[in-house]
N, C-alpha and C positions, 0 to 999 in steps of 0.2 A: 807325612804326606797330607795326611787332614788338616794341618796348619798351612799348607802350600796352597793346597784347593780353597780353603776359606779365605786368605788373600786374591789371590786367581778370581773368586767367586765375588769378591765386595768390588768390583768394577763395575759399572752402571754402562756398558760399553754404547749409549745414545749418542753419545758425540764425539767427532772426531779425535778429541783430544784425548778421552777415555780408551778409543781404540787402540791409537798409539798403545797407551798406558799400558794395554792387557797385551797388545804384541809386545812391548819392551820386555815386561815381567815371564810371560809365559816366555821368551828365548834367554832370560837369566835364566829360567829353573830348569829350562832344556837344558844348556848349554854348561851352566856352572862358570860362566865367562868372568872375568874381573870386569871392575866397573869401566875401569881405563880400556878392555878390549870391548867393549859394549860399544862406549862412544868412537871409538874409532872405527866403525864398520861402517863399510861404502855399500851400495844397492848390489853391485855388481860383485861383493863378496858369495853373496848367493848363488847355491848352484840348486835349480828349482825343478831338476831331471827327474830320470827314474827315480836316484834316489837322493834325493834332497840332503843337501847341508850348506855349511857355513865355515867360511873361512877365518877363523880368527888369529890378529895379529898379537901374541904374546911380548914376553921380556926377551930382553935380546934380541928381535928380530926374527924373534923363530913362529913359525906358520903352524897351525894347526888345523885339523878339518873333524868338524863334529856334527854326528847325522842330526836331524830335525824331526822333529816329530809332524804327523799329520794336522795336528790342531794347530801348532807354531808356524807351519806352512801358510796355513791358507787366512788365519790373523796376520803374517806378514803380507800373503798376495793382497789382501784387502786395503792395507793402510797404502799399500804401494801404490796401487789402482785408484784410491782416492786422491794420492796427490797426484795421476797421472806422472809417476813414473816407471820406468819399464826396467827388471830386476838387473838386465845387462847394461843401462847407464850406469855412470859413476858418480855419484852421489852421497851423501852422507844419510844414515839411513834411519835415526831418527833426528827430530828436529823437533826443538820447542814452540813454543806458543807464537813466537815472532817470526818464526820460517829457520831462525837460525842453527846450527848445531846443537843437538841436547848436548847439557856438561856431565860432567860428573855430580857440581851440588844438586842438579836437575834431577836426575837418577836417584840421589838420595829424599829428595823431597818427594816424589813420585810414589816410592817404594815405602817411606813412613807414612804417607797418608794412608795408603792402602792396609798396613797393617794395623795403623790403628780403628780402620772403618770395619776389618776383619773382628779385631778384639773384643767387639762388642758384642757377637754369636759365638765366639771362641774365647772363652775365658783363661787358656792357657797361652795365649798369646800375650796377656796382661802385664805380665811380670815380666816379659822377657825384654833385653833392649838389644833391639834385630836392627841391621842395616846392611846397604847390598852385600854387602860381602856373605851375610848369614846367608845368602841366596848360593851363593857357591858352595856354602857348606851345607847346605840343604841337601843340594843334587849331588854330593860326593857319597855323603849317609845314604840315601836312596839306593843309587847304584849299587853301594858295597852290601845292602841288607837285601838289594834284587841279584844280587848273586854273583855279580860283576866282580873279578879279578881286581887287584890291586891295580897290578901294572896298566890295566887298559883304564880303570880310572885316574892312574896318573899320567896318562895319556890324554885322556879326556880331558884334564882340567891345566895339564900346560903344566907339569909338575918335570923340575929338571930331573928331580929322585926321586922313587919310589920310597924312602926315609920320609920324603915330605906326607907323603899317602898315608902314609903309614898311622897317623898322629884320627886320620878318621876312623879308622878300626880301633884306637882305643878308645874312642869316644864312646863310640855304638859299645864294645864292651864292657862301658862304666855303665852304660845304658841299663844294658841287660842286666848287672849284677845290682843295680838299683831297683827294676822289678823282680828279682828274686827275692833281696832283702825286704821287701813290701810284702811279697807273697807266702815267705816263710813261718813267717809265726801264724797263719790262719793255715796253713796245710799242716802242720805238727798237731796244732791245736786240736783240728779234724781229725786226726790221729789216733791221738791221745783219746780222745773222747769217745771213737768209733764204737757202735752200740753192736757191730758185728765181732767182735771181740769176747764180749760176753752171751755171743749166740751157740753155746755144746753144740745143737743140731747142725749149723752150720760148718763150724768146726769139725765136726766129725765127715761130714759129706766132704770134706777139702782135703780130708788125711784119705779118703778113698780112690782120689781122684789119681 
């Protein structure tokens, strides 16, 4: 999440094309959406209600609706209302630099500038080679380590089987056994070493207890 925010964060959002930029990104990391269901979203996919979401057209034609967060809201009502359009036209809903539909290499060039403008206050961003797609695997890790069930994240991201989900929870569990393995030998160490060990007084007041 602190590698999300520090992308999110290297947006200079003064001009309009930067605002794009940070609504496009912040409704990847919402969404977990594929690049191909990014560029395919029309204005009027939005539903901008009580409770806000977003209709995304997956593979095979199958529909999905994923809620929106507060901040992705009101970064889309903005760039909406800057091009004066209204979220119930139909429209394409973001657009490059010439009015035309963002592409897909569009999405990618958007997404590497940003992280590499990130990498420079985040140095573990350095080594890694991220593109959109690492944005879906972003928000599946998040979800599944905020406590989110498998199935509703394989829900959330348009997954035909919950086998596909599944390949996230081993990640995160190489994760974890990776700071283990980092943290082990200095907790033994600590241990081994503990000055309370050879504290009798101590010792004794602990067999009393």
């Amino acid at each position: 999440m602190d590698e999300i925010l520090a992308v999110l964060g290297a947006v200079d959002p003064r001009t309009s094309s930067s605002r794009r930029d940070l609504a496009l990104l912040s409704l990847m990391f919402n969404t977990g959406a594929r690049v191909s269901e990014i560029v395919a979203l029309q204005t009027d996919d939005l539903q901008m209600a009580s409770a806000p979401s977003i209709v995304l057209h997956g593979k095979g034609r199958k529909e999905r609706i994923c809620p929106l967060w507060p901040e992705t809201v009101h970064l889309l009502e903005k760039m909406l209302e800057e091009r004066g359009v209204k979220p119930s036209e139909s429209a394409a809903l973001f657009l490059n630099h010439r009015g035309l539909d963002l592409t897909r290499f569009g999405v990618r060039l958007i997404f590497r500038k940003y992280v590499r403008k990130a990498a420079k206050s985040n140095p573990t961003l350095k080594n890694k080679r991220l593109h959109p797609h690492s944005a879906r695997h972003s928000t599946a890790v998040h979800l599944l380590r905020s406590g989110v069930d498998l199935s509703t994240i394989a829900h959330w991201l348009g997954h035909a089987s919950v086998n596909t989900t599944n390949k996230y929870l081993s990640v995160d569990l190489e994760a974890k056994r990776e700071a283990i393995t980092k943290a082990k030998p200095q907790i033994i160490g600590g241990l081994h070493s503990a000055k309370w060990r050879r504290n009798t007084d101590l010792i004794a007041w602990l067999e009393t207890l």
